[in-house]
C-alpha positions in Angstrom: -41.7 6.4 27.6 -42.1 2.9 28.9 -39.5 0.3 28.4 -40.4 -3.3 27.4 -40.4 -4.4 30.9 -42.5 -1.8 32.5 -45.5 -2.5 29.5 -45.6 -6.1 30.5 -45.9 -5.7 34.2 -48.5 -3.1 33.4 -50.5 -5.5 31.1 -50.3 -8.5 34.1 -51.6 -6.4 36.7 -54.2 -4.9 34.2 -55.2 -9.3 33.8 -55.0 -10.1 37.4 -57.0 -7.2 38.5 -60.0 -8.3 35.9 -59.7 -12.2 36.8 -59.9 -11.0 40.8 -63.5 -8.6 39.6 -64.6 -11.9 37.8 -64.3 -14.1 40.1 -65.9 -11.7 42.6 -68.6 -11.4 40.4 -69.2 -15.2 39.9 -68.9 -16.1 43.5 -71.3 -13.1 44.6 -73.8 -15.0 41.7 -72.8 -18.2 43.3 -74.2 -17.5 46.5 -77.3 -16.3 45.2 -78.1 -19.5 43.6 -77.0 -21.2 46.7 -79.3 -18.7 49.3 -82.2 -19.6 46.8 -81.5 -23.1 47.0 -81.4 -22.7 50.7 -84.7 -20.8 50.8 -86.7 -23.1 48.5 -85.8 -26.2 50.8 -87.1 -24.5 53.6 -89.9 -23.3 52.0 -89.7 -19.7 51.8 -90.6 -19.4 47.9 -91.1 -15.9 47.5 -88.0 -14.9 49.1 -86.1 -17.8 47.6 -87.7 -16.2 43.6 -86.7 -12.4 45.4 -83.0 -14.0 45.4 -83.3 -14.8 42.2 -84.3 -11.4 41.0 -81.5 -9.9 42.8 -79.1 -12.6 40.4 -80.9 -11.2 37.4 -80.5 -7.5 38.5 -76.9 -7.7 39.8 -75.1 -10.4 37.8 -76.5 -10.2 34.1 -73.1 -11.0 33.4 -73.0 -14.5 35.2 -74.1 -16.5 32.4 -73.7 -20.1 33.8 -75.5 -19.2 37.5 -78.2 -17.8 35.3 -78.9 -20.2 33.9 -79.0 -22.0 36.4 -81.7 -19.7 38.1 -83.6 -20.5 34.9 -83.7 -24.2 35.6 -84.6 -23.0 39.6 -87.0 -21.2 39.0 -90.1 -23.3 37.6 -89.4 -25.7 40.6 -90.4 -22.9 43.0 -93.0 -21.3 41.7 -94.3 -25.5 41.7 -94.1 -25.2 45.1 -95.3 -21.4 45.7 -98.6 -22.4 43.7 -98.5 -25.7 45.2 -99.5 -23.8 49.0 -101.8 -21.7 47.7 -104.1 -23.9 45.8 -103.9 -25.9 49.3 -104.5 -22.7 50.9 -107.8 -21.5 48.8 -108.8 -24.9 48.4 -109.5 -24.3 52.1 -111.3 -21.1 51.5 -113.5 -22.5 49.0 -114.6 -25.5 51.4 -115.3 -23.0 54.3 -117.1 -20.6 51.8 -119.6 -23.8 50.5 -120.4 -25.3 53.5 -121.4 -21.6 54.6 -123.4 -21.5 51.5 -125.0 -24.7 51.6 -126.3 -23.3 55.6 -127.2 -20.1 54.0 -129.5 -21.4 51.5 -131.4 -23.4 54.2 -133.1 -19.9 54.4 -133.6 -19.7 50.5 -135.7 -21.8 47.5 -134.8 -21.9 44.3 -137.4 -21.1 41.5 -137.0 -22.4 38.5 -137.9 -20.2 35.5 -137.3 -19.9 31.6 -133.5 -18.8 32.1 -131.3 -20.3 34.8 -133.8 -20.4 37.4 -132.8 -17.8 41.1 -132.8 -18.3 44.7 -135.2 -16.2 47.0 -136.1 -16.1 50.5 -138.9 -18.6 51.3 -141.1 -15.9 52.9 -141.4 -14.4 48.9 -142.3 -17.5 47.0 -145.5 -16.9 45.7 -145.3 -13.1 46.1 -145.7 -11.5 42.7 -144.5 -8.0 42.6 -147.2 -6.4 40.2 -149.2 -7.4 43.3 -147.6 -5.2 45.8 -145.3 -2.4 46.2 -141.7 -3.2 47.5 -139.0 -5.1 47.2 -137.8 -8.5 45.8 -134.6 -9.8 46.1 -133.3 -12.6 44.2 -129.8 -14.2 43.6 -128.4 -16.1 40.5 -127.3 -19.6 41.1 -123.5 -18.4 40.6 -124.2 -15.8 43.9 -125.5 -12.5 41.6 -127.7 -10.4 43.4 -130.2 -8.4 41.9 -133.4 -6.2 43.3 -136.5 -5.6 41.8 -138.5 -2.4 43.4 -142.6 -2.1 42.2 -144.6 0.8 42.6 -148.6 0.0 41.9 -148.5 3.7 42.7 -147.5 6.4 39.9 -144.6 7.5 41.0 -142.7 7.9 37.8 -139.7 6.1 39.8 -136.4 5.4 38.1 -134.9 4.7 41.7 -135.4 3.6 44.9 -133.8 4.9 48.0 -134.2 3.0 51.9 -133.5 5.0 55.3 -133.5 4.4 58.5 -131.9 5.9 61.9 -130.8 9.1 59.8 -128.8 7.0 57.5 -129.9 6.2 53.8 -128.6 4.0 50.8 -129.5 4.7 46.8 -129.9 2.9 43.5 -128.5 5.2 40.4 -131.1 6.4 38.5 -132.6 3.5 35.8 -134.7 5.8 32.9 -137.6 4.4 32.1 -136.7 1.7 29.1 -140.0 -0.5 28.4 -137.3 -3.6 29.9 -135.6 -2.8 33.2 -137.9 -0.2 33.7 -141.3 -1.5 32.9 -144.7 0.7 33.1 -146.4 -1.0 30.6 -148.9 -3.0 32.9 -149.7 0.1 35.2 -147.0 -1.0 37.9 -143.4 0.7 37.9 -141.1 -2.0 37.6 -137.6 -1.8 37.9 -134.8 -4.6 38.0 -131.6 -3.1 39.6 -128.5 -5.1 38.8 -125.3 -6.2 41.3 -124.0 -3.2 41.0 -126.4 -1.3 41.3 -128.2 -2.9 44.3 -125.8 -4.4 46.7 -125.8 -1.0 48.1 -129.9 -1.7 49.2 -128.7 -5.5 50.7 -125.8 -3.9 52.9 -128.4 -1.6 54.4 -131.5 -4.0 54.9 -128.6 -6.5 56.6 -127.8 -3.6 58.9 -131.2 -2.4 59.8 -133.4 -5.1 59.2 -134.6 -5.4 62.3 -135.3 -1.7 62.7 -138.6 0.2 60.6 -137.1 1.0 57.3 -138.5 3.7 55.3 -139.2 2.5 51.0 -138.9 6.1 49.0 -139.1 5.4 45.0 -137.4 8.6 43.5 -139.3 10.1 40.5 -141.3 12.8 39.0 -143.6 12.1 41.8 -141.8 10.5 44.3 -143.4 8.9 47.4 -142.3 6.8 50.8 -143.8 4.1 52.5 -142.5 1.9 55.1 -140.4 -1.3 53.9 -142.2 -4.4 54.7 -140.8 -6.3 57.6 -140.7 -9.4 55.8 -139.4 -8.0 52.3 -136.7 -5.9 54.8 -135.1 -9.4 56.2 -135.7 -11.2 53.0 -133.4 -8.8 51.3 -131.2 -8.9 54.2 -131.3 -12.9 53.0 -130.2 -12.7 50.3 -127.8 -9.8 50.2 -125.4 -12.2 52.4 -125.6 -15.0 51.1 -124.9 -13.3 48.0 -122.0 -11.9 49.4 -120.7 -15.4 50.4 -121.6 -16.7 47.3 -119.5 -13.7 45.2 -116.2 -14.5 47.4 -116.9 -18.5 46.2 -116.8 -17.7 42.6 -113.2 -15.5 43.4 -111.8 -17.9 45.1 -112.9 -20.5 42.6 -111.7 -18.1 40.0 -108.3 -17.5 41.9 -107.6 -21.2 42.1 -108.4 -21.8 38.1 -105.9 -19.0 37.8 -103.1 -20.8 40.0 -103.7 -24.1 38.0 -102.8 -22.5 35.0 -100.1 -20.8 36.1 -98.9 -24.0 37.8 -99.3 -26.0 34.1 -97.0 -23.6 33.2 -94.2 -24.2 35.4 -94.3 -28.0 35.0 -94.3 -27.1 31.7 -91.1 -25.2 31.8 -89.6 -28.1 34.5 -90.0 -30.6 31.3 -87.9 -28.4 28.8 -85.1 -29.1 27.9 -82.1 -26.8 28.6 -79.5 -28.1 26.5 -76.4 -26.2 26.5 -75.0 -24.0 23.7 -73.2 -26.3 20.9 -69.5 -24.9 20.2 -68.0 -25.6 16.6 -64.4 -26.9 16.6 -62.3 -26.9 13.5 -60.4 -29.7 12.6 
C-alpha cells in the first residue's frame, strides 16, 4: 500500500507530465499559426490555408490558436481570390480581343429572338433552297447546325467524312420542330451538343473534299460544299473561343462571391467568450 508521501509524489509527477503534453501541444499549434502567417506574407495562400488545416486536424484541442486561425483565415482567402480574379481577368481580355478578330469573319443577323452570328459567305443563303449545312452561333458563343435535305432522305442525322475519318450527329426523330418535313425539305436544327462534333471536323478538314451523308430510311451522300465546309469551320472556333469567354466570365462571377464572403467574415466580429464571476 502507498504511504501518504509516495501518493503525493505520484499525483505531482501525474501534473507535470500533463502541463509538459500541454504545452507541447500549444507550442506545436503555435507554430502553425506562425508558418501560416509566414506563408501568407510571402504569398503562398494555398499552402499558408493547407497550414491551417493541419491546426484544425492536429490541435482541435488548441482553442485560443484556433481561433486565431479563424480570424486568419478570411484574410487569405482575400488574397488567394484576389490573384485569381487578376489572373482570369487576363484570360477574359485575351479571350475578347480574340473574339472581336474572330467575328471580323462573321455578321450578325438579326431575327425575332436574340438575333445569331454566321459566316458572311451564308448571308442570304436560305436552307430550304439547298442541301447542306448552316452553321450559326448565339451571341453568348452557342453553336448550333442546321442540315437540309431538298432530297427525301427520311434523315434524322447527318454524318461528314473525309480521309477515312468520320464525325456523327445522334439521331433527331422526326418532331414537326427540330425536325421539320412539313415544307418538302428535311430540316433539322442540331444543338451544342449535338453538333460541335460536325465544327471540330470541318475545322480539321476544311480544306480537304468532305463528303455530306444525311442518315435515314433512305440515306444518301453528296459532297459538302466548299464554302458551307469553311463556313462551319467559322464558326465552330469562334464558338469555341466564345464558350471558354462565358467560363471564364462565369469563373470570375464565382470568385467575386466567394471573395464577398471573406470580407464579409473579415468584418465580424470575434468577441471573446464572456466569463461570469460571482461576487
Amino acid at each position: 500500500m502507498y504511504n501518504a508521501t509516495e501518493k503525493i509524489l505520484i499525483a505531482a509527477t501525474s501534473v507535470l507530465m500533463l502541463t509538459s503534453c500541454g504545452d507541447a501541444k500549444k507550442e506545436k499549434a503555435q507554430a502553425y499559426i506562425a508558418e501560416a502567417k509566414e506563408q501568407f506574407e510571402m504569398r503562398n495562400y494555398d499552402v499558408a490555408l493547407a497550414t491551417l488545416d493541419s491546426l484544425d486536424i492536429n490541435c482541435a484541442s488548441e482553442v485560443e490558436q484556433r481561433r486565431e486561425a479563424i480570424r486568419l483565415r478570411p484574410a487569405i482567402m482575400e488574397g488567394k481570390l484576389l490573384r485569381e480574379i487578376e489572373a482570369v481577368d487576363s484570360v477574359i481580355a485575351g479571350l475578347m480581343a480574340k473574339t472581336d478578330q474572330m467575328k471580323g469573319d462573321l455578321e450578325y443577323i438579326k431575327d425575332s429572338f436574340e438575333g445569331y452570328y454566321t459566316a458572311k459567305e451564308l448571308v442570304g443563303k436560305i436552307p430550304a433552297e439547298k442541301s447542306g449545312l448552316y452553321a450559326k452561333m448565339s451571341p453568348d458563343g452557342m453553336l448550333t447546325v442546321i442540315s437540309s435535305s431538298t432530297r427525301k432522305a427520311l434523315s434524322t442525322g447527318v454524318t461528314l467524312s473525309a480521309n477515312g475519318e468520320s464525325a456523327s450527329t445522334p439521331s433527331v426523330a422526326n418532331d414537326g420542330e427540330r425536325n421539320d418535313r412539313s415544307r418538302g425539305v428535311e430540316i433539322i436544327t442540331f444543338m451544342p451538343n449535338e453538333c460541335d462534333t460536325l465544327g471540330a471536323f470541318a475545322a480539321k478538314y476544311a480544306d480537304s473534299p468532305i463528303t455530306l451523308t444525311f442518315n435515314g430510311a433512305q440515306s444518301y451522300s453528296m459532297p459538302l460544299d466548299a464554302v458551307q465546309a469553311k463556313s462551319l469551320a467559322k464558326v465552330y472556333a469562334a464558338s469555341v473561343v466564345g464558350s471558354k469567354l462565358r467560363n471564364a466570365q462565369l469563373q470570375k462571377n464565382k470568385f467575386e462571391q466567394q471573395l464577398q464572403v471573406a470580407r464579409s467574415q473579415m468584418a465580424r466580429k470575434f468577441e471573446p467568450e464572456s466569463t461570469e464571476t460571482n461576487d
